[in-house]
C-alpha positions as CSV (number, residue, x, y, z in Angstrom):
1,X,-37.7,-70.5,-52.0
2,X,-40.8,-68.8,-53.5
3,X,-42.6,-69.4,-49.8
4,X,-39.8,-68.2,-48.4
5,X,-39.9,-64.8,-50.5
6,X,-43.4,-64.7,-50.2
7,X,-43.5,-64.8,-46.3
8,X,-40.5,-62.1,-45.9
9,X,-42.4,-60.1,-48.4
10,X,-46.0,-60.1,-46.3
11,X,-43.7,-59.8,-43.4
12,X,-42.3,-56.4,-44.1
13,X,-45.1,-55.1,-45.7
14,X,-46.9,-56.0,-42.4
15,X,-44.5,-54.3,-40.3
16,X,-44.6,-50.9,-41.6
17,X,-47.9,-50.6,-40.9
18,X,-49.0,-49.0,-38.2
19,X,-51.5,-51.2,-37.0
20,X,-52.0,-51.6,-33.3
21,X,-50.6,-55.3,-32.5
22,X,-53.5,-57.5,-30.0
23,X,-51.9,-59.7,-27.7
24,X,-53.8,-62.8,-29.2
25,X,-52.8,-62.8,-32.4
26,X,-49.8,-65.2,-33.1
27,X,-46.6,-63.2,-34.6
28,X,-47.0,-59.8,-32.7
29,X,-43.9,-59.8,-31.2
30,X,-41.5,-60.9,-33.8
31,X,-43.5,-58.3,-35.7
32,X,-43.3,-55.6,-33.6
33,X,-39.2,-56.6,-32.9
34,X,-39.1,-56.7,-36.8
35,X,-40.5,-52.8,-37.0
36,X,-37.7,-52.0,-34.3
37,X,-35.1,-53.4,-36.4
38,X,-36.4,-51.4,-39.8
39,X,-37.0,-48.1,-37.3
40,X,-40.8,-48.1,-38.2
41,X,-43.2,-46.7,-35.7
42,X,-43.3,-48.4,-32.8
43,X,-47.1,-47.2,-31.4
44,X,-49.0,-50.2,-30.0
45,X,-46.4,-52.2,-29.8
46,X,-45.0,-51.2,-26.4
47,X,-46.1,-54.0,-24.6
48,X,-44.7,-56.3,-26.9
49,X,-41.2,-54.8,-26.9
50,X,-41.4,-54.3,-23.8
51,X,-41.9,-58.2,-23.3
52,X,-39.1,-59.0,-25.3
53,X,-36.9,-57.2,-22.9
54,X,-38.4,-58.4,-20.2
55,X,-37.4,-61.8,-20.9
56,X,-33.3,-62.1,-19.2
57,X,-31.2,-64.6,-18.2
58,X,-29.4,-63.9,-15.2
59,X,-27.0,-66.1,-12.9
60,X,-26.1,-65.2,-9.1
61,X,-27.3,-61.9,-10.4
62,X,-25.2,-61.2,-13.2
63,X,-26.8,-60.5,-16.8
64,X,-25.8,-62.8,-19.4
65,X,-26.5,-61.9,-22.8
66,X,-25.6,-65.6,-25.1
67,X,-27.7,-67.0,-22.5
68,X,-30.2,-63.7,-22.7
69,X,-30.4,-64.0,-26.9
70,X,-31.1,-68.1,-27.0
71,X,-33.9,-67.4,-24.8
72,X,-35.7,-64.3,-27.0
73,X,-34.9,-66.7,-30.0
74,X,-36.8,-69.4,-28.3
75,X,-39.3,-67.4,-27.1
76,X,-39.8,-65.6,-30.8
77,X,-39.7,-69.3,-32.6
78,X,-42.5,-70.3,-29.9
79,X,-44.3,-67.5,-30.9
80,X,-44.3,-67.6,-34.5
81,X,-44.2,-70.5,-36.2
82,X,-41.5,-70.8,-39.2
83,X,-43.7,-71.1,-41.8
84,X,-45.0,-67.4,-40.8
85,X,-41.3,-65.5,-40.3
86,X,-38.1,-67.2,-42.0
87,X,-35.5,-68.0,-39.5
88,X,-33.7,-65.0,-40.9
89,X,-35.9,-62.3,-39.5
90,X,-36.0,-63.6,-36.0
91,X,-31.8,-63.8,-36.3
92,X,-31.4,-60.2,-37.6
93,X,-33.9,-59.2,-34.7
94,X,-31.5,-61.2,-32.3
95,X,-28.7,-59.7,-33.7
96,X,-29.4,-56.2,-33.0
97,X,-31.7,-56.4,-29.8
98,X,-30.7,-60.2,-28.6
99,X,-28.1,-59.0,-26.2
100,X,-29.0,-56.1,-24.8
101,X,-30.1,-55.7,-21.3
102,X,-34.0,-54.5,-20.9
């Protein structure tokens, strides 16, 4: 629990800074997602964002956002490990931006 408190602590403090993300560095995009959701400044993290919405899942040509949101979720878990953002952060970030088309 103290880890856990610790990590969303750093996390948020981390995200309203307005520190330009590198595209190296493990976290950026759950990071930058995480600065969307709290309406910080989103200044160098454009290419981020715009990677997250990049990522769809379409069949036969037709958007499908459940299939859309388990793929960002993936993809932000593959990105950042869990001992660096709590599961909750990544599902807030799903829940607002998951389903929506890029």
């Amino acid at each position: 629990m103290k880890k856990s408190v610790i990590a969303a602590a750093v996390l948020c403090i981390t995200a309203g800074l307005n520190l330009p993300a590198k595209a190296d560095e493990p976290c950026n995009m759950t990071l930058c997602m995480w600065g969307k959701v709290s309406g910080a400044s989103s200044e160098g993290c454009q290419g981020q964002i715009n990677k997250f919405f990049k990522k769809q899942v379409k069949k036969k040509g037709s958007f499908l956002p459940d299939h859309t949101a388990d793929a960002r979720k993936d993809m932000l878990m593959q990105e950042c490990p869990a001992s660096m953002a709590p599961a909750q952060f990544i599902d807030t970030i799903i829940s607002k931006f998951g389903r929506i088309r890029g």
